[in-house]
Structure formats: C-alpha cells, structure tokens
C-alpha positions in Angstrom: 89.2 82.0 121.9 90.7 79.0 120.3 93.4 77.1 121.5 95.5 74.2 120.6 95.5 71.1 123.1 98.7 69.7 123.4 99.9 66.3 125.1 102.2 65.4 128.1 105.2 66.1 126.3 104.2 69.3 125.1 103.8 68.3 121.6 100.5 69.4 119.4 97.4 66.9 118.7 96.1 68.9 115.9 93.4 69.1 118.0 91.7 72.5 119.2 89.2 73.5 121.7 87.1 76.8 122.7 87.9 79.0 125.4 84.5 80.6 125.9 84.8 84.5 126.2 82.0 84.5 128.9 84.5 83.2 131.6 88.5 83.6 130.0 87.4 87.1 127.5 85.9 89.5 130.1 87.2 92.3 131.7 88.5 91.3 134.9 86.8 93.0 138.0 90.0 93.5 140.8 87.9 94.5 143.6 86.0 91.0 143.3 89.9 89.2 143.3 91.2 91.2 145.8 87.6 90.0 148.0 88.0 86.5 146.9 91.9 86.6 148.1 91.1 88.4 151.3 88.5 85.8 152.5 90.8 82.6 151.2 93.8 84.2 153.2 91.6 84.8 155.9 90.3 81.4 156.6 93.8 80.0 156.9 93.9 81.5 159.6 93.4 79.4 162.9 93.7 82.1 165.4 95.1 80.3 168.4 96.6 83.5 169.5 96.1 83.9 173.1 98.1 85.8 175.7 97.4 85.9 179.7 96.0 89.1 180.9 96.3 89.9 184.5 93.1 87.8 186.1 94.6 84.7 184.3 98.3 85.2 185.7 99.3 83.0 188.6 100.7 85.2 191.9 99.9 86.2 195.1 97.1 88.9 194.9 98.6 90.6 198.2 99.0 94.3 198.2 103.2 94.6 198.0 103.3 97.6 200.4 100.4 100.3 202.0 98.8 102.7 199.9 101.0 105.6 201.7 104.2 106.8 203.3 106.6 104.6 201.2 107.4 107.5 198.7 106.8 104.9 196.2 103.9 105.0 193.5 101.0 102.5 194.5 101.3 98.9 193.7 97.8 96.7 194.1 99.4 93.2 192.6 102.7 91.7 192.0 100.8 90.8 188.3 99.9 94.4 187.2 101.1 94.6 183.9 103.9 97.3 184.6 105.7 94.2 186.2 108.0 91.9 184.0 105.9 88.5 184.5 102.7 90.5 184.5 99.5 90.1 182.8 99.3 91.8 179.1 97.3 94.4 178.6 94.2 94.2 176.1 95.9 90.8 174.5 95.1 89.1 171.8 92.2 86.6 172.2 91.2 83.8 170.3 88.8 85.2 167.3 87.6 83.7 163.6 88.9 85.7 160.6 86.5 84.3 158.5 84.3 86.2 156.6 80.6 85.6 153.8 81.3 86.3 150.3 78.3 85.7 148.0 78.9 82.8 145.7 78.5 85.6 143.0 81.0 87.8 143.7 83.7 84.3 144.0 82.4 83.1 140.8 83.8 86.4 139.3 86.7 86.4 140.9 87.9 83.0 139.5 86.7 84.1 136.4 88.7 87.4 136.5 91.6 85.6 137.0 91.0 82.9 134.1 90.6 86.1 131.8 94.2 87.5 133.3 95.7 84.2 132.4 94.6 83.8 128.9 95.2 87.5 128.2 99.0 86.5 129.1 99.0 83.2 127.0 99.9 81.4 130.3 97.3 78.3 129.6 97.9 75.1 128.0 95.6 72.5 127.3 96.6 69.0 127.8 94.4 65.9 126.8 93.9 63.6 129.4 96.7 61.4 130.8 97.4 59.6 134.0 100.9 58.0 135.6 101.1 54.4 136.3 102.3 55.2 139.4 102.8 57.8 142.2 106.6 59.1 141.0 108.0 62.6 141.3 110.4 62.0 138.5 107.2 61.1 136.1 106.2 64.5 136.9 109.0 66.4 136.9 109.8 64.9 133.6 106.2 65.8 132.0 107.2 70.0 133.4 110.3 69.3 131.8 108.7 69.0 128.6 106.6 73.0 129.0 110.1 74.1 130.0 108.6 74.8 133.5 110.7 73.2 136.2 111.4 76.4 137.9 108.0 78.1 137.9 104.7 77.8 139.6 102.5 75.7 137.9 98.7 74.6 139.1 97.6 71.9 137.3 93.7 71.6 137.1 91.7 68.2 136.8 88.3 67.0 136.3 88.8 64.6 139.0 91.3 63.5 142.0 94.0 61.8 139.8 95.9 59.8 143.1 98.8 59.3 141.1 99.4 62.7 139.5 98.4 64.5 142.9 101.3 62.1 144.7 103.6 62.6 142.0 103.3 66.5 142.3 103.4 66.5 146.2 107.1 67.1 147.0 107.6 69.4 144.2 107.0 72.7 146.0 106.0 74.8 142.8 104.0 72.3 141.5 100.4 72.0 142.5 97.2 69.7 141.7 93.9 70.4 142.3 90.2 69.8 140.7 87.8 72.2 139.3 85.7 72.2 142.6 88.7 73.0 144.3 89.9 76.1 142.2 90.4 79.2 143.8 91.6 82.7 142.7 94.4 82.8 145.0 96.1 79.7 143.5 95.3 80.7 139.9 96.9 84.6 140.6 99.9 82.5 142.4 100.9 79.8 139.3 103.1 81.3 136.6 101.9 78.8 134.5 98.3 77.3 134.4 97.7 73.5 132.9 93.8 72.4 132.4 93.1 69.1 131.4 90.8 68.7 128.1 87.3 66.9 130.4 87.8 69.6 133.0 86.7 72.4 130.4 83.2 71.8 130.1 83.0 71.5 134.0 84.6 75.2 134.4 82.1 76.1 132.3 79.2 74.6 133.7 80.4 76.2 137.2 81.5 79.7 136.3 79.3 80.3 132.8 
C-alpha cells in the first residue's frame, strides 16, 4: 500500500512510501485486540481498594447482652456487620489485575489495529520535523493544518522528541508517543493516526 508523505502543514512532498501489507493489509484478528485492550486496562489498575472487615474494626469485643431471656436476637460484638460502624462483610482486598499475554498474541494486536486504520484512510505520513521550542500553539497550529483540532490524534515517533511531547501535553486529544511505546488501546482510541517518515522501518522491524 502506497502512500503519499506529507509535511507539517499538511501539504504533499511528492514523495511516497510503502505501507507493507504484512502489518497494515491483514485481516484484523478482534479476539487478539480485545486481549491486548483487556490486559493494558487492566494494568492501570492500582488496586488500593481495601475496606475493614470486622477483626480490623476498632470496638469493644464485649458481648452487648446474655445469650438468653432478653427477647432480643443474639448479639456477640458491637462490630458485627449488621451494625452501622461495623466491619464489611467479604470486602474488597488489595489484589493485582495484571495478567501474561504472549508477546505474539500483542504483536497482532497492534497490528490488527494498524490494518483497521489504514482500511479507514485515517494515517498520514509526515516527514520528520521538530519545534524549536516546547509551545502548545506550535502544535495546535501544525493540527490546524490536518483539520484536526477537535479529534483524537496519536502522534507516533521514532524517538522522544522533548519539544513536540511538551507541546502536545495540555492538549487533551492530542497524544505523543514512540514506536516502543505503541499500544492497541491508544491506536483503537485516536481518530486520527500521524507516523513520522524514520519511525516506519522501526514498526516494521518490530511487528513484521
């Protein structure tokens, strides 16, 4: 698949490259995305969550009244759970949500999702270009140019770029990341997908 490579203003070089079909042409697998999504969403998770069952509440441990003769059901502990203040009953716990995925089944996934953004013309090309300095309005200016203020773009580099990453930061649709960092969650989530010209033949070094 060929495609033209544009600059930062969103005009054509003349220039075009070749999307190789064994990563952005094959049939996309779902199960493998909806694996690859499931684990990333899962290791955001910190899971913190704790509640305080009843051995962890603090209270007298005295029996409130004897066992019989009060008409009364029995009561062992001002922190049984039936009590407002009382302990929880099977609470949650602190756990890990993360899970193994085999680097094969990941390496599909991102490639399944590739393939669903070239099948929907959503990739541009752009040669290399860097900011002189960390500005929001640099950037905002260069989405400006795709006609993509308002959507989700992801922006995908060779290399940390400090000044385009800063320049991106307080833009909350716009994100920056490398090829090593690419992941199928962020490339499903991004309306639009921007790869720089040098990060090409890393994607398909990695995914090929």
């Amino acid at each position: 698949m060929e495609i033209s490579v544009l600059n930062n203003t969103g005009k054509d070089t003349g220039r075009k490259v070749n999307l190789p079909d064994e990563i952005f042409g094959i049939t996309p697998n779902d199960h493998a995305i909806y694996l690859d999504v499931k684990q990333y969403l899962a290791n955001q998770r910190q899971g913190t969550h704790k509640s305080k069952e009843r051995g962890e509440i603090s209270g007298s441990t005295k029996k409130l009244h004897k066992q019989k003769g009060t008409g009364g059901s029995r009561k062992g502990s001002i922190k049984n759970p039936l009590y407002k203040g009382g302990g929880r009953v099977f609470g949650p716990r602190p756990r890990d949500y993360s899970f193994k995925l085999n680097k094969k089944v990941k390496a599909l996934a991102r490639k399944s999702a590739l393939a669903y953004k070239a099948s929907t013309t959503a990739i541009a090309v752009l040669e290399d270009f860097t900011l002189d300095a960390p500005k929001t309005k640099d950037y905002l200016k260069f989405l400006q140019n795709f006609s993509a203020v308002d959507q989700k773009t992801l922006f995908v580099l060779n290399e940390v770029n400090t000044n385009v990453y800063l320049s991106s930061r307080n833009l909350p649709k716009a994100r920056v990341t490398t090829v090593n960092q690419l992941n199928t969650y962020e490339l499903l989530h991004a309306d639009r997908l921007f790869i720089s010209e040098s990060s090409l033949p890393r994607i398909e070094e990695l995914f090929k």
